[in-house]
Each structure stands twice: as structure tokens, then as C-alpha cells.
ZAMARGU-4260 file (C-alpha; in steps of 0.2 Angstrom, whole numbers, plus 5000, padded with zeros to 4 digits):
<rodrens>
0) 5062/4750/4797 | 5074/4766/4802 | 5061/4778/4796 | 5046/4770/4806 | 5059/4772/4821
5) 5064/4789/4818 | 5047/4792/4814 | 5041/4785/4833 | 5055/4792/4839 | 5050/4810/4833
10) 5034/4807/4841 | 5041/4802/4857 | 5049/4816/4857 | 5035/4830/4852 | 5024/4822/4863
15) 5037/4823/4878 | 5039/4841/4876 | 5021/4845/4876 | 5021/4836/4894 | 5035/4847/4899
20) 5029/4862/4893 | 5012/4860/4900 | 5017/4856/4917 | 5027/4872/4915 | 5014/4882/4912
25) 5004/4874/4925 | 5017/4875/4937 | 5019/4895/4933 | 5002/4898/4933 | 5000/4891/4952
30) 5015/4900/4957 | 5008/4917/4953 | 4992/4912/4960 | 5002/4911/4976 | 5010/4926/4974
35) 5004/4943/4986 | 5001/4954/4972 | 5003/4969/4984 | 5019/4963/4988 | 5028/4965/4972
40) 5030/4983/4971 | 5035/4986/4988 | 5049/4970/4985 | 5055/4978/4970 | 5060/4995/4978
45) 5066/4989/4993 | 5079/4980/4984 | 5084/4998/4978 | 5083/5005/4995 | 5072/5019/4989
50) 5059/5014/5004 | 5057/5005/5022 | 5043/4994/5021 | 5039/4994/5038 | 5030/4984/5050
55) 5019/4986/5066 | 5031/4986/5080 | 5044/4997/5070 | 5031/5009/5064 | 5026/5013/5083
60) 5043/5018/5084 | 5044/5029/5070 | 5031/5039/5076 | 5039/5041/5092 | 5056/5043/5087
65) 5060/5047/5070 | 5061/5060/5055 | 5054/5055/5039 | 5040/5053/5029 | 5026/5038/5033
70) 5016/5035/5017 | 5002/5022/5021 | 4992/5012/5010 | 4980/4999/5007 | 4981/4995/4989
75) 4998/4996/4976 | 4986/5008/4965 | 4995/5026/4962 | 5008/5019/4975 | 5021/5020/4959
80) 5019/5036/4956 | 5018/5044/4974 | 5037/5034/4979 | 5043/5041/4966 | 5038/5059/4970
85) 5043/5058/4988 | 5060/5051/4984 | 5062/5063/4968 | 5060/5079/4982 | 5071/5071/4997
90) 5089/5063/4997 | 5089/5066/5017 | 5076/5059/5026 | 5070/5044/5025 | 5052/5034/5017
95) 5043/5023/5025 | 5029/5013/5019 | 5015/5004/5029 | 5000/4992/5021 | 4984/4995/5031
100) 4975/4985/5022 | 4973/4967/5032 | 4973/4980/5049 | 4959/4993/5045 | 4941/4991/5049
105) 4930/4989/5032 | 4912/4995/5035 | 4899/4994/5021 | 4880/4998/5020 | 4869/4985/5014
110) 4850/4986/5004 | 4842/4992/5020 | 4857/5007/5024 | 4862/4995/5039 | 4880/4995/5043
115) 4888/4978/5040 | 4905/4973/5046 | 4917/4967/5031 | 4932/4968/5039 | 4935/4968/5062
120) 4949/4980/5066 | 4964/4973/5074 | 4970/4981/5091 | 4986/4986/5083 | 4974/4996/5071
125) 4963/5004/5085 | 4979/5008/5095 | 4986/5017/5079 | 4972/5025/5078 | 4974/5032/5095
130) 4990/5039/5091 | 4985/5047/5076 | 4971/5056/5084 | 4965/5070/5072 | 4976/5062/5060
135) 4965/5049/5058 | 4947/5055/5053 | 4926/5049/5055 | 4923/5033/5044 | 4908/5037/5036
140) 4899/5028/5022 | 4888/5037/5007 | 4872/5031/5002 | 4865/5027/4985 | 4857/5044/4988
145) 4871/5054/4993 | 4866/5055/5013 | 4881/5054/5023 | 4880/5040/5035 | 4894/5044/5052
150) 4898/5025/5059 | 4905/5032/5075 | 4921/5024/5072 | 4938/5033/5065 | 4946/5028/5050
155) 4965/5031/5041 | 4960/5038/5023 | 4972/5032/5012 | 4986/5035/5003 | 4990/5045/5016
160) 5007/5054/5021 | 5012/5060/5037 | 5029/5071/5037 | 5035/5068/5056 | 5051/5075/5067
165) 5058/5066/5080 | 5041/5057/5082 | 5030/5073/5081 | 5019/5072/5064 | 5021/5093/5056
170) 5010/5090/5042 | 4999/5075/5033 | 4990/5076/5017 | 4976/5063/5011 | 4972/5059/4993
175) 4954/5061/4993 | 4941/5057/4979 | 4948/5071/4969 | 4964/5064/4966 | 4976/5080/4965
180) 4989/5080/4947 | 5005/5077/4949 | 5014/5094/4949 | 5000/5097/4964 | 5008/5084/4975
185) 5025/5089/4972 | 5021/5108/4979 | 5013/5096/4992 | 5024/5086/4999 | 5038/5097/4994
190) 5031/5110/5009 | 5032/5093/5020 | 5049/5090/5018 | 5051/5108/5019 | 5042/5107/5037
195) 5053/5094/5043 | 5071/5100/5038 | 5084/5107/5049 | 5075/5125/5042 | 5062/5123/5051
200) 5069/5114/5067 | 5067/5122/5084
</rodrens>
């Protein structure tokens, strides 16, 4: 009789724990479904101070008022490795960091080379673009024959970082297709901070 007992007892308890532990997994796996990937890098340095994550209202500001460098971004690909060479050449001025991505104009071309809206601007992105001016360039589109397509609208090309002094951008530099190595975009954005420093103030 103690046996059988134990032995349903046993079972009891093996079976509890494979309800516990798959609710678990499904309660993990939810969570991180909820989760803004994009997010996590920038969360994890800011707890380190390394960067401001700013956001709209405070970026106008920068580029009015301050001295720095403004990286932006639309995707955490690279951004890694492009923080870390900013911070690595500056222990002065500051970095921020500003997401494009749910504020920029996305245009594609379908079958017929038509331009198709993905993604409408928002008016905090078309005033930005006003007040980048030549620092924001023409969006245009390739096609699947290598014709340039110009969209008549303006676009911020990113990861894109703009090396400003008391709100006047001195220099900028875009990662284009051909993605520059890394000792490149430290000569790079070392002459930035070089631009910006008391050196070079007026």
C-alpha cells in the first residue's frame, strides 16, 4: 500500500512539475515576443551612461543648442560596434542616439517600377528633414536593372552621425553600401570630434 502511494505520489509530483515548467516556457516565450527588440541595446547602454537615447522634442533641442555627436539609426545592426567607437575616441562630449525608424518615409518599387508607399512620414520627420537640409539627402530607389529612380522626396541615410557645436552640425558622415572597416571610421569620426573641440572653436 505505502509503495502504490509513494509511487502516485511520485507521479503527482512529476506531472506537477511538467505543468509548471511548461507554463514557464510559455509564459517566457510571450514575454519576449512582447519585447522591442530594437530596444535592448540602446537599454543596456544607457544603464552605463555611455549614450542619451533621445527623443523628438529633446533632439530639436540638440540641434539647436548643443555640442556632441548625434548618431541616428533605424535598425540595432552595427549600432554595437559604432557606440563603441564613438565613446572609445571622446570622454568630453556627449552621444546621443535617435531611432528613425517608426518616423522615416519608406518607399519601394513594385513589378511595374511604380513607387508604392510602405511607410507615411510623420511631421516630426518632415520637419527634421527641414532642419537637416543638405544633411538629409534624395531618397531614391534602384531598379532590378540598375536605373536610378529619384522619388522627389528627401531621405536621412542611416547610421548616420552629425558632429554639431552649440547647435551648428561641422561635419556628418553616412555609412553607405560600402560599409567602411573599422580603423576607417575611427580616422572618421575621430576628425569629427576633432572639428567640434575647443581647437577648433571660434
Amino acid at each position: 500500500m505505502r509503495k502504490t502511494k509513494k509511487k502516485k505520489q511520485n507521479k503527482l509530483i512529476k506531472g506537477s512539475l511538467c505543468i509548471l515548467t511548461g507554463l514557464l516556457l510559455f509564459m517566457l516565450t510571450y514575454l519576449d515576443s512582447q519585447i522591442d527588440k530594437e530596444n535592448i541595446e540602446l537599454i543596456s547602454y544607457n544603464e552605463n551612461t555611455v549614450f542619451t537615447n533621445v527623443e523628438n522634442n529633446e533632439l530639436l533641442k540638440i540641434l539647436n543648442e548643443k555640442t556632441g555627436a548625434v548618431l541616428f539609426i533605424n535598425s540595432r545592426e552595427n549600432i554595437n560596434k559604432l557606440i563603441n567607437i564613438l565613446h572609445s575616441l571622446n570622454n568630453k562630449e556627449k552621444l546621443y542616439v535617435y531611432n528613425v525608424k517608426n518616423e522615416e518615409l519608406i518607399l519601394e518599387l513594385n513589378e511595374q517600377n511604380q513607387i508604392e508607399k510602405k511607410q507615411e512620414s510623420t511631421t516630426f520627420y518632415k520637419l527634421l528633414i527641414d532642419k537637416l537640409g543638405a544633411y538629409s539627402d534624395k531618397y531614391l530607389l534602384k531598379t532590378d536593372k540598375g536605373e536610378i529612380i529619384d522619388t522627389k522626396e528627401r531621405k536621412i541615410y542611416t547610421p548616420l552621425v552629425l558632429f554639431i557645436k552649440n547647435g551648428k552640425i561641422l561635419y556628418s558622415h553616412y555609412i553607405s553600401g560600402e560599409e567602411k572597416n573599422e580603423e576607417e571610421l575611427i580616422e572618421i569620426y575621430k576628425k569629427g570630434y576633432e572639428i567640434i573641440s575647443e581647437e577648433y572653436s571660434s
